[in-house]
C-alpha positions in Angstrom: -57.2 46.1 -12.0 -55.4 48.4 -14.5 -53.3 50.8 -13.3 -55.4 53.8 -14.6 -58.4 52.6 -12.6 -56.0 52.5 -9.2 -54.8 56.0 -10.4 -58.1 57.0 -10.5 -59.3 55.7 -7.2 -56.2 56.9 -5.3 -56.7 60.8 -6.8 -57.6 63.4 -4.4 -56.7 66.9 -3.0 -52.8 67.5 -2.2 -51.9 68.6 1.1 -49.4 70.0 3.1 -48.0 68.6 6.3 -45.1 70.7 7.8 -44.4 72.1 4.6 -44.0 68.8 2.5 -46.6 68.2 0.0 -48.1 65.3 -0.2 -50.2 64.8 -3.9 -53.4 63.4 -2.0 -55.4 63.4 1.1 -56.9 59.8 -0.3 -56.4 57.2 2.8 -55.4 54.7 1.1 -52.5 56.9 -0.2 -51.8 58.4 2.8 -51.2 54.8 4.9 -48.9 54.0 1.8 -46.7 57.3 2.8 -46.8 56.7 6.1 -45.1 53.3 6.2 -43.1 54.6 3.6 -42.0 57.4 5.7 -41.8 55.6 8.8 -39.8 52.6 7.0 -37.4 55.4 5.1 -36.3 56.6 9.0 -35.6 53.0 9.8 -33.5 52.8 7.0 -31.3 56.0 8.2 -31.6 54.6 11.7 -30.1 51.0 11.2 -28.5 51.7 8.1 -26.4 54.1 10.6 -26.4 52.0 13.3 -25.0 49.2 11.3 -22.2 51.3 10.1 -20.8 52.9 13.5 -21.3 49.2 15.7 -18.1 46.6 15.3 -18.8 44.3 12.6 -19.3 41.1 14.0 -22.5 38.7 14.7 -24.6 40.4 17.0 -25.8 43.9 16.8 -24.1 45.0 13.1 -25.4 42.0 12.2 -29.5 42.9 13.4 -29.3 46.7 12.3 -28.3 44.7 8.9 -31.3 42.6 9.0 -33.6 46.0 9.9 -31.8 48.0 7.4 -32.8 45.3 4.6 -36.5 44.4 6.1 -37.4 47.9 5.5 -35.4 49.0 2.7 -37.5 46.8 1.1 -40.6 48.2 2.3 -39.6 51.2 1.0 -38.8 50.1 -2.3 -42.1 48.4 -2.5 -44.2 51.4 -1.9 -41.6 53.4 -3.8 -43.0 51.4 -6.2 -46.6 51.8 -5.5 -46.6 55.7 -5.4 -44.2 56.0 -8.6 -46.2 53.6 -11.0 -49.5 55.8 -10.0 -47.4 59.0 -10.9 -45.4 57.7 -13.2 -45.0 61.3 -14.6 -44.1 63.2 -11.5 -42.1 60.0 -9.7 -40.2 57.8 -12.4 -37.0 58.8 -11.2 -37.3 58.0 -8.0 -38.3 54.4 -9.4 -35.0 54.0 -10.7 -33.2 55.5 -7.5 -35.4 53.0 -5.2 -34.5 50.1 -8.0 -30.5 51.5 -7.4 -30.8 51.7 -4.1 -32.7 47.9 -3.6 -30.6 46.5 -5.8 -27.2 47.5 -4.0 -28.5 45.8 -0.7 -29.8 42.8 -2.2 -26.2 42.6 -3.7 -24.2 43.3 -0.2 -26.9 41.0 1.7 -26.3 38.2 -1.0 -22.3 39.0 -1.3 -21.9 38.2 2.6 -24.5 35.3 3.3 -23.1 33.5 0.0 -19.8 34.2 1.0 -18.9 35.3 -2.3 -15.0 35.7 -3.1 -14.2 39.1 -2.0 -17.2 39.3 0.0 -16.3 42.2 2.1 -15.7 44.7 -1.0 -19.0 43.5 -2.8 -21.0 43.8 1.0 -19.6 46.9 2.2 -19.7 48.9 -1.4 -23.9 47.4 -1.7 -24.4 48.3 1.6 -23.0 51.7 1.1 -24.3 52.2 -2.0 -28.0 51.2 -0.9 -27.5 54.0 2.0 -26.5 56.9 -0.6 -29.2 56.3 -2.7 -32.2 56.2 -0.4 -30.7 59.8 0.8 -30.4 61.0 -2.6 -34.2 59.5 -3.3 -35.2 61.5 0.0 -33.7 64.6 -1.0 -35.0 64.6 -4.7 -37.9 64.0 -3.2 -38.7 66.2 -0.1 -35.7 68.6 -0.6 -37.3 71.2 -2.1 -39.2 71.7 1.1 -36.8 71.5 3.4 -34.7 74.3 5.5 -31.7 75.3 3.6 -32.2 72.8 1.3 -34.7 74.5 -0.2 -32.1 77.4 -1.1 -29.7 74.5 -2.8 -30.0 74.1 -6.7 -31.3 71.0 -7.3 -28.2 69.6 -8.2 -27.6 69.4 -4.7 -30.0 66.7 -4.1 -28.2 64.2 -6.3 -24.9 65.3 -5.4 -24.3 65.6 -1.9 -25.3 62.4 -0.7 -22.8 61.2 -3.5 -19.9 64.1 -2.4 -20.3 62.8 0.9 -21.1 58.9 0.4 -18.4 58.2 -1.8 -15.1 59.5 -0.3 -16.6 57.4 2.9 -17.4 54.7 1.2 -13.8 54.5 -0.3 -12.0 55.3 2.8 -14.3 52.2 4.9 -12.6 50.0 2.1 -9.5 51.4 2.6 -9.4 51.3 6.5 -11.7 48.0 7.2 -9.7 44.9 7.8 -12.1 42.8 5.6 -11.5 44.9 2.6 -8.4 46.3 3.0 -6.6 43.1 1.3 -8.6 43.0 -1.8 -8.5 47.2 -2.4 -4.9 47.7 -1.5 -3.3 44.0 -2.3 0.5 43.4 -0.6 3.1 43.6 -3.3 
């Protein structure tokens, strides 16, 4: 079926639902959001989760797993809603793509055991995590409390302003990393 004709079918009346608009009341479109949305909080959940737990097998290890399972969710019907409205929703193709991408790498880096592992998991990881955020507030941030008041600069930088020193400092600081970002002289 061509992608016009699932455009088509899928068009219908935009709604609001606590002040977030969503472009159609269609139910097909509406399940799509939905595990969208509820794998997006997921995400944020284990994706957190992951991050504050010791890293060892075990809990780090299925928050991982969770954080993976349903970023790709997400980036699947990312996908879905963004090729319908390709107009309105391109960009947040290519932030789902980033954001896929970077956990594919960091899931890959540690079960492959890659040389260096640790920088190429933790940075993908990391990386996959700043993204969604920055997809989610491109997205919905315009309807948000005090967001709303933000330029929409805002969106794409503060997950990054906050993401990245964190991100550099985990390297830093973790004992898996610290070797190959600060080498012994």
């Amino acid at each position: 079926m061509p992608l016009e004709a699932i455009t088509k079918m899928l068009e219908g009346n935009p709604i609001t639902v606590d002040g977030i608009v969503i472009p159609s009341d269609h139910p097909l479109f509406l399940v799509i959001i939905a595990i969208h949305v509820l794998a997006g909080l997921t995400c944020v959940i284990a994706g957190f989760f992951a991050m504050v737990v010791r890293k060892q097998k075990g809990r780090h290890t299925k928050a991982g797993k969770i954080f993976f399972g349903s970023i790709w969710v997400v980036f699947i019907t990312a996908c879905f809603v963004a090729f319908i409205r390709w107009e309105e929703d391109y960009h947040l193709f290519l932030l789902g793509v980033v954001s896929f991408v970077s956990a594919a790498i960091g899931k890959r880096a540690v079960r492959m055991k890659w040389k260096r592992w640790p920088l190429y998991h933790i940075s993908g990881m990391a990386v996959s995590y700043i993204f969604l955020l920055i997809a989610f507030y491109v997205d919905n941030g315009k309807f948000l409390p005090l967001w709303k008041e933000m330029p929409q600069v805002w969106y794409w930088g503060l997950p990054l302003l906050v993401g990245l020193p964190l991100l550099i400092y985990t390297l830093f600081k973790n004992p898996l990393s610290r070797p190959f970002v600060r080498p012994h002289r």
